[in-house]
C-alpha angles and dihedrals in degrees: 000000000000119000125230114027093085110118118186106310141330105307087055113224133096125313090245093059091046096049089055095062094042093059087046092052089044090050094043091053091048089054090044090055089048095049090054097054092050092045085054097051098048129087139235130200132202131180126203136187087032092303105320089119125037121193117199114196142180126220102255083069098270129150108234107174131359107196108193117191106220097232091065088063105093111169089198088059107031080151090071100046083047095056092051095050084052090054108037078051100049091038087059098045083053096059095056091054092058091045086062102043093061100041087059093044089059092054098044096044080233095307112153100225101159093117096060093058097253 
């Protein structure tokens, strides 16, 4: 390795600029980890079946409240009560996907960092 074009760490540069971006990285990880406690906190609903079952979610991906109307209990088709449950819940979980997906868009500036751990 050559010697003396090392300038301060690994990104080169001068300590100033370095320590810049580490104070951004260090405040946008603070307002990611914000943002996902306040996306897991918060809650998603979801109707199927125009409105006869209702799923409620968190966002860690919890179910929180099922409603079901009684008229969409019919013990002759318990199939059909069973998909819209399936969908109402996976509608809502979706949503807070979404949800997520976005908060963390905003942050990032649509930057992937999942592989740095963020």
């Amino acid at each position: 390795m050559a010697k003396g074009n090392f300038r301060g760490g690994p990104m080169g540069g001068g300590g100033g600029m370095n320590m810049n971006m580490m104070k951004q990285a260090q405040k946008m990880q603070a307002d990611m980890i914000k943002m996902q406690e306040e996306l897991e906190k918060a809650e998603y609903s979801a109707t199927a079946g125009g409105g006869v079952v209702t799923a409620v979610v968190n966002g860690k991906h919890e179910l929180m409240g099922l409603t079901i109307e009684p008229d969409a209990v019919d013990p002759e088709d318990v199939e059909m009560l069973q998909d819209l449950i399936i969908a109402a819940v996976n509608e809502a979980f979706r949503q807070a996907d979404v949800a997520a997906n976005e908060g963390m868009s905003k942050l990032t500036g649509g930057l992937n960092l999942g592989g740095l751990g963020l």
